[in-house]
N, C-alpha and C positions, 0 to 999 in steps of 0.2 A: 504493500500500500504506500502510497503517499507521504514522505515525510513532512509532518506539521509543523513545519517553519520559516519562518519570511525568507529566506534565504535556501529554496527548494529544486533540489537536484532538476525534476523534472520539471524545470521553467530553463533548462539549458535548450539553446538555437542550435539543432541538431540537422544540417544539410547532407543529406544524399545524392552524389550525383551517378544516375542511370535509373532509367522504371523496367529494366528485366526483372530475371528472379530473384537477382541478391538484392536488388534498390526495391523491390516493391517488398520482399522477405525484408531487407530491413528496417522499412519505414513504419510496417506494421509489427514489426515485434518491439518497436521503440513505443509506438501506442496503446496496445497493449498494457504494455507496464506501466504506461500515465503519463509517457513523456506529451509535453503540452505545445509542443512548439517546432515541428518536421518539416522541412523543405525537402521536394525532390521535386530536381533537374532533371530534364531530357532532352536530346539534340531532335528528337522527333517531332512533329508536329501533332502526335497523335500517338495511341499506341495499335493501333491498329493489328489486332493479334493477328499472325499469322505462323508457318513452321509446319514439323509433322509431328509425329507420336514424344512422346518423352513418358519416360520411367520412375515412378516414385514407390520407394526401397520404406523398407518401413522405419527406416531411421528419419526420414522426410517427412512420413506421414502422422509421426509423433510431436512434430514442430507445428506440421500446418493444423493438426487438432487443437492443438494448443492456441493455436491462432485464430482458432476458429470459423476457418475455411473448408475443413475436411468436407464435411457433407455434401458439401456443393461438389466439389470435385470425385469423391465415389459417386455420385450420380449416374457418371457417365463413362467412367474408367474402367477397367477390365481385371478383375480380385484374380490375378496369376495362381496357380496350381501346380503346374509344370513347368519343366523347358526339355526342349527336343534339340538336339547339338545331333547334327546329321553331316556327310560327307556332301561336299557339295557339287563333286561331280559325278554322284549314283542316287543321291537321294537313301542312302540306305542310313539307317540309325545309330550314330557310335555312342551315343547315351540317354537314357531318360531320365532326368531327376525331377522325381517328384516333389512338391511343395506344398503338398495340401496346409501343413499347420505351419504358418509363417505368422498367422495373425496370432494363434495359441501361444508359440511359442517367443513372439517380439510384443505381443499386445496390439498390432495394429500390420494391418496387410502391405501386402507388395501388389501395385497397382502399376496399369499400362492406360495412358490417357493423352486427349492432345494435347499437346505444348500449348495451347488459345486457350483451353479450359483451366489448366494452374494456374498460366498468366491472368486469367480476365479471372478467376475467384482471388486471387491476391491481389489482384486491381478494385474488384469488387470491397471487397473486404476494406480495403484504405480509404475509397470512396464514404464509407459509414463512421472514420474517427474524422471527427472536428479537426483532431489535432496537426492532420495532415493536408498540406498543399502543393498543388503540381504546378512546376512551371515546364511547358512543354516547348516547342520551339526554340528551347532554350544551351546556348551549348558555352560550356567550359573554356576559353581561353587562357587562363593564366592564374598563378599561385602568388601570391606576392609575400604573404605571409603564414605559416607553419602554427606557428605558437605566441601566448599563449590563445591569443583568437585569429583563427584561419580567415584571411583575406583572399576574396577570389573574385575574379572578374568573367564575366557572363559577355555574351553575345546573343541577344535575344533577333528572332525574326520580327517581330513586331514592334524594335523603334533601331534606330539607326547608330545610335551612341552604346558604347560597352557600356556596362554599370559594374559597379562592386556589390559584393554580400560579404560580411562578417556575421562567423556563426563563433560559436563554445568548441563545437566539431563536426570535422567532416567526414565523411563516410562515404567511400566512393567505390560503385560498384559498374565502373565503365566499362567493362571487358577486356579481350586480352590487347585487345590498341589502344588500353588506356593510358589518357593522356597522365592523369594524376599519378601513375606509376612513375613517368618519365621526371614530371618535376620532381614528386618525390626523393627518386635515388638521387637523383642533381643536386638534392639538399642537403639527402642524408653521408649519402657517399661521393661526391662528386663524378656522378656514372651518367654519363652525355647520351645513355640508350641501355635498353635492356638486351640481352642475347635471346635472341629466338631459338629454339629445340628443334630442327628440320627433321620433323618424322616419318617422312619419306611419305604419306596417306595421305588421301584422299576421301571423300564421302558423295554417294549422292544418297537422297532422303525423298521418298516417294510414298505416295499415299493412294489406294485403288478404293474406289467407292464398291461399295455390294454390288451395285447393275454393273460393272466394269467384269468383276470376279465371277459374274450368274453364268455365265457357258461353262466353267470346267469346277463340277463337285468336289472334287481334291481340294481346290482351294477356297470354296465354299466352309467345307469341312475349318480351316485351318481358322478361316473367318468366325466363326461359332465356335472355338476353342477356346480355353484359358490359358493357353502354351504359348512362350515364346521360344519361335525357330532360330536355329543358328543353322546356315549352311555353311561348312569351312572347307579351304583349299589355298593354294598355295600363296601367298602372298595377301590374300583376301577373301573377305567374308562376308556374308548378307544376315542381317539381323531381322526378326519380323515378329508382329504383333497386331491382335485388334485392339482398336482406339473406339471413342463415340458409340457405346451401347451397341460392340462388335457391328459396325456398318462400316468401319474403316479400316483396310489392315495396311499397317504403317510398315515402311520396309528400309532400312538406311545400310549402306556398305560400309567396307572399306577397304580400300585395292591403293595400289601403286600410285603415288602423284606423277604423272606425266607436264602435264595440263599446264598445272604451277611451276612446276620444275624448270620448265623450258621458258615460263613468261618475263619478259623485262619488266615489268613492274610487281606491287606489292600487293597484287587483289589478295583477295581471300575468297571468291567466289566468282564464279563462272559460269556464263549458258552452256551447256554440253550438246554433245550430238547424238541422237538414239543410237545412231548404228555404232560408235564408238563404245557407248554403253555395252551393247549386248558383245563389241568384240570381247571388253574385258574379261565378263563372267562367261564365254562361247563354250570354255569345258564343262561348267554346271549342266544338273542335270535339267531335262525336257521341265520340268515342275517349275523352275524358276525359268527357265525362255520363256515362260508362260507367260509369269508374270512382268518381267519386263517387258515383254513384248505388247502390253499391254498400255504401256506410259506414252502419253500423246507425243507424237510430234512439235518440237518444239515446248516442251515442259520440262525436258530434263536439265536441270541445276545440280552443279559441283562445286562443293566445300573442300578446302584445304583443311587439313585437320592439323592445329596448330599447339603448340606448347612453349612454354618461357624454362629456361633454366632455370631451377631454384633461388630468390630474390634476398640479398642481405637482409633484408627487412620487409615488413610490412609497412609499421609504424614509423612517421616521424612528428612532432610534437602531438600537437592535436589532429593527428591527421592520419587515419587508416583504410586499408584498402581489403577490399571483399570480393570473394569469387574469383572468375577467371580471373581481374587483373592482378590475384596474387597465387592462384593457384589452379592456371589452366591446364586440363586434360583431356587427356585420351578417355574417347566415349565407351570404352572396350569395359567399364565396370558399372557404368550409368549411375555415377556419382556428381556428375557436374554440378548439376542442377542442385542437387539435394546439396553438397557441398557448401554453396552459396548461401541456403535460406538455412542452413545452418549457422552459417556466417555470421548472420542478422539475427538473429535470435540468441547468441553468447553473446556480441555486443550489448545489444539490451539490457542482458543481463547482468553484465559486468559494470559497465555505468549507471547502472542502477543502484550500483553499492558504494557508490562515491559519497563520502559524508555531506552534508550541506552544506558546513562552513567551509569544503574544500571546493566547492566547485566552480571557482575561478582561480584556482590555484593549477596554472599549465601545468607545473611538476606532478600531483595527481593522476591529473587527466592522463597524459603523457605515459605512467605507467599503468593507467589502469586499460590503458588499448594496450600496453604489453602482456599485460597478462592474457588480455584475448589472443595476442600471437603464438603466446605461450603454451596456451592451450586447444589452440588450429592449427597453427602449424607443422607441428610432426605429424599429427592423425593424416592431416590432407597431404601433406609430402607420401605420406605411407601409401594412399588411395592413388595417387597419383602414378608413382612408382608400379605398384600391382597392377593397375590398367595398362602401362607400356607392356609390364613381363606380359601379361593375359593375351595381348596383341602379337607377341611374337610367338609365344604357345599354340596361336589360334592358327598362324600363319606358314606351320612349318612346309616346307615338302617333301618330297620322298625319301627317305634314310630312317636310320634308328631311330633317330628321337624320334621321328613321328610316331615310328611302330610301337613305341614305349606312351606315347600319348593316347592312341587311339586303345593301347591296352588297359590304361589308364581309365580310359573314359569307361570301357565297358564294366569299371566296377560301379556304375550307375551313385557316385556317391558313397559308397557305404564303408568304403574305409573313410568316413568324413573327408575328403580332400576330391577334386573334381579340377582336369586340368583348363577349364576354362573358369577363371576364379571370379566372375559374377552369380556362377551357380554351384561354387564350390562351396559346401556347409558351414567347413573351417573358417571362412573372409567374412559369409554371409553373418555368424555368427558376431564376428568380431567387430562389423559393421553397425547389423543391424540392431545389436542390444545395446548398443553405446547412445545413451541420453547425453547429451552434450549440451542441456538447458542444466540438469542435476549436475552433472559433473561442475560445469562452473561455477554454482551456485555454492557446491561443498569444497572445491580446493581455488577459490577467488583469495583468502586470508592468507595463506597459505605463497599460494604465486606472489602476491603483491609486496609480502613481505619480502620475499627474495631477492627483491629488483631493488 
């Protein structure tokens, strides 16, 4: 609750810049707990949801309860039971693990849903606290001041002249081309750019409506499932799921970056060409030509799939950074997302414990976002780390390891360990029992004291 004093933590000017998952996860777990006073920036003019399926692990779905969004979003989500890891060029089955009790055993499910539906009930949800304000069209030029009150200057589309905002603190969840990352290190460590991870991947992310899928029953079938597919093969893999009250099955790769490789500039995304598509997965079997074959003409889009090297820091005075632009990954464990609105909700938490008569004291503040590094940063270094190995386990080719992988898989699980480690017991386990609102809550004294 509320500390009852003139001089009240949560009357602190608390700015977010970005409205994805981590800027809308943190504006609302800042509210939540009574913060009374939220900015969040967005370079968009709108949020206009758009994307294909995303994954919410039950370590996410014990945040967004808490947030008070769940409901909305099982609505329409898809309560996983399975996953099918299958050979991608025979269609034949190297594992089945089952999932029936993930909600028994975590207290809260593993859900397959659209990326529009989290985004727009986290959006929703923010919509309902006072506390919070959007400025949209609105985009980040410059840091001028760190500590103890973060100076930033905006560039807004609707007047002509920058402006400034001074907030208590900032909290910047811009992605992995975040700008605040770049002032950041410039402040902290005098680092003029961050090192990109070139992880050789690529992604395309495709979505088939039921009337698309209605000629071939196989994939009707998979559409009415609660399993999600993995097809694997050499170098690349097709991931796949129903979304939207099983009317969508979502499908995203990940093969070779060519595309990027060879471009002179720095996109991250790209229109692709169907028939290039179906070259790359040509050895998969007849079941997936199906379904690629299926993605219109001129709709196919390719993603770089991107990573930073691990960052000296997150924190520098009053000023922290969440999600991708401190801890981008490889989608190979479908933690992104959940990573992020994780992010947002320790925050919360930890500046929540800031005494009252400190909370204009930068030194405070200053550690009390170390303590949130302190207690994200290894877990997501670890998440991080396991989605690369998972990606090159998923990816091998012909030789032993495979053959010790695919021997691997046919123990369906049961010696706990599964060598794709999004459905291996062991990770899931490790993952998904990990409360990261408790945890801060009981070793915040503890951290703070350290620093």
């Amino acid at each position: 609750m509320p500390h009852s004093t003139t001089a009240d933590v949560y009357d602190l000017r608390i700015v977010v810049i970005g409205a994805g998952m981590g800027g809308l996860g943190t504006a609302l777990a800042f509210a939540k707990k009574g913060f009374k006073n939220i900015s969040v920036y967005e370079t968009a003019s709108n949020l206009g949801f758009v994307g294909a399926g995303i994954q919410m692990p039950p370590n996410v779905m014990r945040v967004l309860h808490r947030l008070g969004v769940a409901p909305e979003i099982e609505a329409e989500a898809t309560d996983v039971q399975a996953t099918s890891i299958r050979q991608g060029s025979t269609n034949e089955e190297l594992a089945h693990v089952s999932m029936p009790d993930i909600r028994e055993k975590y207290g809260f499910p593993h859900l397959t849903g659209h990326r529009s539906n989290l985004a727009g009930s986290l959006y929703n949800g923010c919509l309902k606290e006072p506390a919070i304000k959007f400025h949209f069209g609105t985009s980040l030029v410059n840091i001028t001041c760190f500590a103890p009150k973060p100076t930033l200057i905006f560039r807004s589309r609707a007047q002509e002249e920058e402006f400034t905002v001074e907030c208590d603190i900032l909290l910047s969840a811009d992605g992995i081309k975040s700008l605040t990352r770049s002032h950041l290190l410039r402040a902290s460590h005098n680092l003029t750019q961050t090192e990109e991870e070139d992880t050789g991947q690529a992604a395309y992310r495709i979505m088939l409506t039921r009337e698309q899928l209605a000629p071939f029953p196989e994939l009707i079938k998979l559409l009415d499932s609660s399993t999600v597919v993995r097809w694997v093969g050499e170098r690349r893999h097709i991931i796949a799921y129903p979304v939207s009250n099983h009317n969508i099955y979502n499908i995203s790769t990940a093969h070779p970056d060519t595309n990027f490789a060879s471009a002179t500039s720095a996109t991250y995304t790209t229109k692709g060409s169907k028939s290039q598509m179906l070259s790359v997965f040509e050895t998969f079997c007849p079941l997936v030509q199906d379904m690629l074959n299926l993605v219109p003409d001129g709709e196919v889009c390719e993603w770089k799939l991107r990573i930073h090297k691990p960052l000296p820091t997150w924190v520098h005075g009053s000023v922290a950074l969440v999600g991708d632009a401190c801890h981008a990954t490889l989608p190979h464990l479908s933690q992104g997302a959940a990573m992020a609105i994780e992010d947002g909700a320790v925050l919360a938490e930890v500046v929540s414990e800031i005494p009252a008569e400190k909370i204009h004291d930068g030194e405070t503040i200053t550690k009390t976002l170390k303590v949130y590094e302190l207690l994200r940063k290894p877990h997501c270094t670890a998440l991080v780390d396991l989605a690369t190995h998972s990606g090159r386990v998923l990816h091998l080719g012909e030789g032993k390891a495979k053959e010790e992988r695919d021997k691997a898989f046919k123990e369906n699980g049961k010696s706990g360990s599964v060598p794709d480690k999004w459905a291996s017991p062991d990770v899931q386990k490790m993952i998904y029992a990990n409360d990261c609102v408790k945890e801060a809550r009981e070793r915040f004294g503890e951290l703070f004291a350290s620093l």
